[in-house]
N, C-alpha and C positions, 0 to 999 in steps of 0.2 A: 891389762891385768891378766895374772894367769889363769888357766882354767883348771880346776879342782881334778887330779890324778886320783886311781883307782890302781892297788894291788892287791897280790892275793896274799893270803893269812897264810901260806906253806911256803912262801921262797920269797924274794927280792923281786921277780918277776909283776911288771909292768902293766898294766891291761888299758889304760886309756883312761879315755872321760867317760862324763856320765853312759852318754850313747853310745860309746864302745860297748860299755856292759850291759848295757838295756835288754838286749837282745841272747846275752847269753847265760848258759844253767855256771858248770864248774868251771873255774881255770884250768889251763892245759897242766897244772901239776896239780890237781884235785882239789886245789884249796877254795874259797868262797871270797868273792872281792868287797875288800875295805876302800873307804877314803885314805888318802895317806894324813889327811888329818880331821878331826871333826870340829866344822864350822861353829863359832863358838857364839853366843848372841850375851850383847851386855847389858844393864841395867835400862838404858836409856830404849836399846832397841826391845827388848822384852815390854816397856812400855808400850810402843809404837804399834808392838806384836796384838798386843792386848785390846786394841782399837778396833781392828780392825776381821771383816765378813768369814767365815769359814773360806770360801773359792777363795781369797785374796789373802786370807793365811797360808791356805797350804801352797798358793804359788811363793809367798815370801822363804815361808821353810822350806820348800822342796828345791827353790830355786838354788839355795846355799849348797847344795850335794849337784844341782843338774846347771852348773851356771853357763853350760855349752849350749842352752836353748835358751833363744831371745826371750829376756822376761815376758813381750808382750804376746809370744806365743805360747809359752806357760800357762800365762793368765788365763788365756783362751779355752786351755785345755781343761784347767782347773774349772773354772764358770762353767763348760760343759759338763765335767763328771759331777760336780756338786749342786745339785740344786733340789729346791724347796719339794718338787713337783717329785723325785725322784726316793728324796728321804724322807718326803712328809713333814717337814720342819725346817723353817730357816736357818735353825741351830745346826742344822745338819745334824750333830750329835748330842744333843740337849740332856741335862746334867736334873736329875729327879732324887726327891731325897725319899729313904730308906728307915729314916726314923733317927733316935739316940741310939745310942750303944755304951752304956756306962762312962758317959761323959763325953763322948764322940760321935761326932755325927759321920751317919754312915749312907752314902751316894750312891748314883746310879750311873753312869758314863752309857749311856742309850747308843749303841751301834749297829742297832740290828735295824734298823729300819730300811735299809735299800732292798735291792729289788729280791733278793735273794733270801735275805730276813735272818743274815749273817753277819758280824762283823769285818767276814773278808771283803765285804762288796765296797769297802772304805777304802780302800787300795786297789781295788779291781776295777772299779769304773774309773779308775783313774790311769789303771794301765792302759786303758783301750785307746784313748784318745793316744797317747806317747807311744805306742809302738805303732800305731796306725803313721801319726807323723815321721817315726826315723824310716820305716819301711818305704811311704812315700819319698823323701827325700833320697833313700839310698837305690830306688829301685829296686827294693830284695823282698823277698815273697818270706814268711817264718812259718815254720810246724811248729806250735808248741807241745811238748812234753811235759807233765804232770800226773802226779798222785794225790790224793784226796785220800782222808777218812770222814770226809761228809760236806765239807762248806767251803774250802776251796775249789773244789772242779764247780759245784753249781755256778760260785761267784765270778771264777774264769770263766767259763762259759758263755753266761749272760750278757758276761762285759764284750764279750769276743763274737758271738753270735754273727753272720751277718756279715763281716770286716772284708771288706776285700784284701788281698795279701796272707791272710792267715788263716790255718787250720788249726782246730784243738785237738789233742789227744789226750784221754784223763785217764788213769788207771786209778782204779779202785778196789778194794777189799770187797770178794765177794762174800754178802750173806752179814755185813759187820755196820750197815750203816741203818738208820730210819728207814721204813717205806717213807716217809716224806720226801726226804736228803735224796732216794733213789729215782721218787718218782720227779722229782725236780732236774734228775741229771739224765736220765734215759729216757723222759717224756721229749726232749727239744728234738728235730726232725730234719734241722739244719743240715745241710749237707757239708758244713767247714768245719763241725762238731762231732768227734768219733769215741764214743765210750768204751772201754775195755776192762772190763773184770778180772783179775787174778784170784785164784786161793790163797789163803793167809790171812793176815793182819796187812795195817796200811804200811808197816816197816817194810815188808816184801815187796810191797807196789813202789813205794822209797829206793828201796834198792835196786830197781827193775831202772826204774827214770833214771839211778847216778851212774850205774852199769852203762849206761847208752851215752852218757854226757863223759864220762871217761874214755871212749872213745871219740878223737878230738877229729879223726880223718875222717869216720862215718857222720859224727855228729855238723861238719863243716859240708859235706855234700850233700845232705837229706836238709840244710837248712833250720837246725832245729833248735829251739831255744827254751827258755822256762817261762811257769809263773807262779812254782813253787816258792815258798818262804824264804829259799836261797837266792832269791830277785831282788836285789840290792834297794832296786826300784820300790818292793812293797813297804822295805824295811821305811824307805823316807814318807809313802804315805802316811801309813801308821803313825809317825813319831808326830804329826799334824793334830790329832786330835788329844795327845796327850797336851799339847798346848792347849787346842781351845776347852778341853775338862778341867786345866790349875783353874786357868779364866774364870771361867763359872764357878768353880768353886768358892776360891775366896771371894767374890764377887755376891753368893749368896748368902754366906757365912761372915759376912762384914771382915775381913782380914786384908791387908794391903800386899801389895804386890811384892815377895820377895817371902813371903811366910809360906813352911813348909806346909804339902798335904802328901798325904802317903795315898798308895794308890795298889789295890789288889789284882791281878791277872789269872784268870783258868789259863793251865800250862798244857801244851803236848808239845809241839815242834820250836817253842822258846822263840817264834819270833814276833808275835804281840809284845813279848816283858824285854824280848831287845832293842825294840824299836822306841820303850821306854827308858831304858840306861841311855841310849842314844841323844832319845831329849835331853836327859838328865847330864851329858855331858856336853852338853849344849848351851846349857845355864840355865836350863828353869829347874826353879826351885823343889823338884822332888824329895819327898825322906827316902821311907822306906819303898821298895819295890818288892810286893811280895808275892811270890809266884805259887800257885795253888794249883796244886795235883788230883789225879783221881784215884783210885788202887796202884794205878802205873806209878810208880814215884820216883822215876831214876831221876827226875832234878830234885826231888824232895831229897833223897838218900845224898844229892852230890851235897847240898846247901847246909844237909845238916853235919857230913862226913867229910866233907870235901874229894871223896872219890866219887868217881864217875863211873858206873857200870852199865851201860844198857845190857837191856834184857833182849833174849832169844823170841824168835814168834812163837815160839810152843807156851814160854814165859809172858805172854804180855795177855792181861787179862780183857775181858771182854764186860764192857760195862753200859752200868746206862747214863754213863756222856761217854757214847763213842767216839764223837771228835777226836778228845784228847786220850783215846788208847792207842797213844804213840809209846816206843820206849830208845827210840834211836834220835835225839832232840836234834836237829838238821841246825841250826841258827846257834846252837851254843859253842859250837869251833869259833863264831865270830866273838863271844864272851869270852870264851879262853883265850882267846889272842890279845884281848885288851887286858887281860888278868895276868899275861907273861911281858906284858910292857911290848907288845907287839915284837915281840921276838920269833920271826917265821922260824926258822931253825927249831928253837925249842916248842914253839906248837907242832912242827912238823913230827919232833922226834914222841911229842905224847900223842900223837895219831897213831905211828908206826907201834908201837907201844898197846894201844886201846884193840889194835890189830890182830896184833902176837898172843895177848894174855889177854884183855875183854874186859881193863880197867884200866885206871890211871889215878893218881892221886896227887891233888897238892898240897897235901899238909906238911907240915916242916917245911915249906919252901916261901921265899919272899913274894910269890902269887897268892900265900894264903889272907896278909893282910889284906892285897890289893882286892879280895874278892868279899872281907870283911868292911872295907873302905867303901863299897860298891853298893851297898846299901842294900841290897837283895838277899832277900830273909823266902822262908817256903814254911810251909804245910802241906797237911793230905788229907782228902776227905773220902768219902765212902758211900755208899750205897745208901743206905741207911741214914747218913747225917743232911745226905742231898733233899731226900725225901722231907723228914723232919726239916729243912731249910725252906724247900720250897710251901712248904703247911705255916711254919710260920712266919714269912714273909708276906705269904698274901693272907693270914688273920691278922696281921698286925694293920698291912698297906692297903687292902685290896688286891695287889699288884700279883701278876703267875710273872714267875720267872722260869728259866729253861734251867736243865741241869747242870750244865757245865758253868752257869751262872751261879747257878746254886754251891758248886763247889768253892768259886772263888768269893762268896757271903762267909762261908760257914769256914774256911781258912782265915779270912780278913779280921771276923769276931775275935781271930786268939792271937792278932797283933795290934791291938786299936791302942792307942796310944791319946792319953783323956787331952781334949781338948784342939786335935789334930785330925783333920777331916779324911776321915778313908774314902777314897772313892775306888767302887767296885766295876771293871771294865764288862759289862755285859758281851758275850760271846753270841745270842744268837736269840730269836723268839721261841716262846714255849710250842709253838704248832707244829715246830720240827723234830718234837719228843714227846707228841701225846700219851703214849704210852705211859710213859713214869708217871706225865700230868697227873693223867685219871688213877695210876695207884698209887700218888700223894694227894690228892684232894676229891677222888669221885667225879670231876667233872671233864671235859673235854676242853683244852685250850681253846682260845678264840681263833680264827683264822682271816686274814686279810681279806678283801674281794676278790674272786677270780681265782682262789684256789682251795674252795670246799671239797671239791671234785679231783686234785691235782694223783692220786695214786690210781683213778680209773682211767686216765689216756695213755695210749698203744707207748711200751715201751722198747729203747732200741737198743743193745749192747752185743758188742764181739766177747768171746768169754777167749782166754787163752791160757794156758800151764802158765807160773811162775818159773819163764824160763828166757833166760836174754833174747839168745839167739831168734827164738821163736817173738819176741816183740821186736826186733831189729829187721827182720820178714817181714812182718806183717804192715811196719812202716815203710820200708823202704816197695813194697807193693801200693799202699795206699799213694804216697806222695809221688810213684814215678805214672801213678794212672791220674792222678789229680794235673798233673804237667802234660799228660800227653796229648 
């Protein structure tokens, strides 16, 4: 049988199988690597799917995208990142209701529970095990490169900590995340773990990581790779638990297997809600995908305009769910390349385009249906509606939900469709945003064991300009003394 090929969204150009890509940020013409096609699951195996442990799902889905690793090594890796001990629950991501909502029941998609008390730790404990194995098998040592606006570098981190073969390098937005988020990322002490702050927003730290990954000769001899959103690799974890939340849902909701539920996502970097088109063309039963914004709204504005504009740093607002104060969506070239019928060329030609002038559009063009076809619908929420959300949510539940949760509730409410179960993908625990907690409810979020204390231990970060050259230095000094 053959093994599942990988190319990029900007040319005809080739990249391998799974573990070709595993290990790398851009393609050598800038573009983001696809499957060349997406594995498709039918009636009978969606049943089979349905039976069956979270670890033992997501080797079965993940295996369809990585079919170049022995299932029964898969397995392994999965049963190692997923377990009860590590998410507090067999469910791994156990599915909590929300209440009615004018005819609708309205869910909880629980992803915050791993070590980091993020949703990204659902894909990150999962990356460690699989690049520890392709590293051991190829002999090659990785630097990773990444940027963070709060929950990807902890969850990279944590998962990476420790590894032999790899070091991390995270850049982050100084001055724009939680003291939590900061002290979770500059408290570790690891010596394979190197924090770096820029000024800006996290689009600056963004374009700091693709500026180096565009560079295919430096980037090939420093060894350096990703675990930013553009990790083909996150994108297949992720689309794991959008299976096991249908599961549960109709499951809770007495509905049989093939009935739609719609399902809400907080939006910044677009690769949570693509990791759910991905299910969705995969064959389970998705409706709506709707993706919920915070003041940043350039996929709000795309979804409703169909142009695309991100915004400048000076433009991108500073909120209180800083996660998603992104405005440069890194994962949505991969939506736009399914919306031009995978035509590299023509995605190519709307990048060079988004370049020149600092927009794009597809209306009037046969991408507008297919993106009307696609089932992803948006909103935007606010300061103000987050607060109001998180007040009543937990008068209604008991339940504190975090902010950027909150955003994805208070979007979901103005598409609920009677009788059709929303489930709302949680982004992250409330302890990572006490702030807003206590000026929406007066109280103090609860916090896990073992880190009432986490903003009082020693913290470690290189501060450096928002400037290539000068992070191209600074790595190529770290990793030629790490070798020597």
């Amino acid at each position: 049988m053959s093994v599942l090929q990988y190319r990029s969204t900007r040319s005809s150009h080739r990249l391998g199988s799974f573990q070709d890509i595993l290990l790398e940020g851009l393609a050598p013409d800038g573009g983001l690597a696809m499957p060349e096609s997406i594995p498709r699951v039918d009636a009978a195996e969606l049943a089979a799917l349905a039976q069956l442990p979270y670890p033992a799902l997501a080797a079965a889905i993940m295996g369809r995208f990585a079919d170049d690793i022995p299932t029964p090594t898969l397995a392994a890796m999965t049963a190692e990142a997923y377990t009860a001990e590590r998410f507090g629950s067999p469910a791994i991501t156990p599915v909590s209701s929300l209440g009615m909502e004018d005819g609708s029941p309205l869910d909880l998609l629980e992803l915050s529970n791993g070590p980091t008390l993020a949703f990204k730790d659902m894909a990150m404990q999962m990356l460690g095990p699989l690049f520890s194995h392709v590293l051991a098998e190829r002999g090659q040592t990785l630097n990773i490169l990444g940027a963070t606006s709060g929950d990807t570098g902890s969850a990279a981190e944590y998962a990476m900590r420790g590894r032999e073969r790899i070091r991390v390098f995270m850049l982050s937005p100084e001055g724009r995340m939680s003291a939590f988020q900061k002290a979770q990322m500059y408290s570790l002490q690891d010596p394979n773990i190197i924090n770096i702050t820029v000024p800006g927003s996290f689009d600056v730290a963004q374009d700091l990581v693709k500026g180096v990954s565009a560079d295919a000769e430096f980037k090939a001899r420093q060894q350096i790779g990703t675990v930013n959103s553009i990790n083909w690799a996150r994108i297949t974890a992720q689309t794991v638990y959008y299976f096991a939340g249908y599961f549960q849902a109709i499951r809770a909701h007495g509905l049989s297997l093939g009935d739609p539920i719609d399902v809400a996502v907080p939006s910044g970097n677009f690769g949570n809600v693509l990791s759910g088109y991905i299910a969705k063309q995969m064959g389970l039963p998705l409706g709506r995908l709707v993706v919920a914004t915070n003041e940043n709204d350039v996929l709000d504005e795309f979804f409703r305009t169909l142009v695309y504009r991100p915004r400048a740093t000076e433009q991108t607002f500073v909120t209180s769910s800083p996660s998603m104060d992104i405005s440069k969506a890194s994962n949505f070239e991969r939506y736009v390349f399914e919306m031009v019928g995978r035509d590299a060329d023509r995605l190519a030609a709307l990048w060079r385009q988004l370049a020149s002038e600092g927009s794009f559009s597809l209306a009037g063009t046969p991408a507008a249906e297919a993106v009307r076809a696609s089932g992803l619908v948006s909103g935007r929420s606010h300061h103000a509606a987050r607060i109001e959300t998180i007040r009543r949510t937990h008068h209604r539940t008991g339940r504190i939900i975090d902010p950027h949760t909150a955003d994805g509730v208070f979007v979901a409410r103005s598409h609920l469709r009677r009788g059709i179960p929303m489930l709302v993908l949680e982004t992250a625990l409330p302890a990572k945003f006490n702030e807003t907690i206590v000026e929406a409810l007066g109280i103090s979020a609860p916090r896990p064991a073992g880190l009432e204390s986490i903003e009082s231990l020693p913290q470690k970060t290189v501060a450096l300009p928002a400037d290539l050259q000068s992070l191209k230095a600074l790595l190529a000094e770290r990793i030629g003394a790490a070798a020597a």
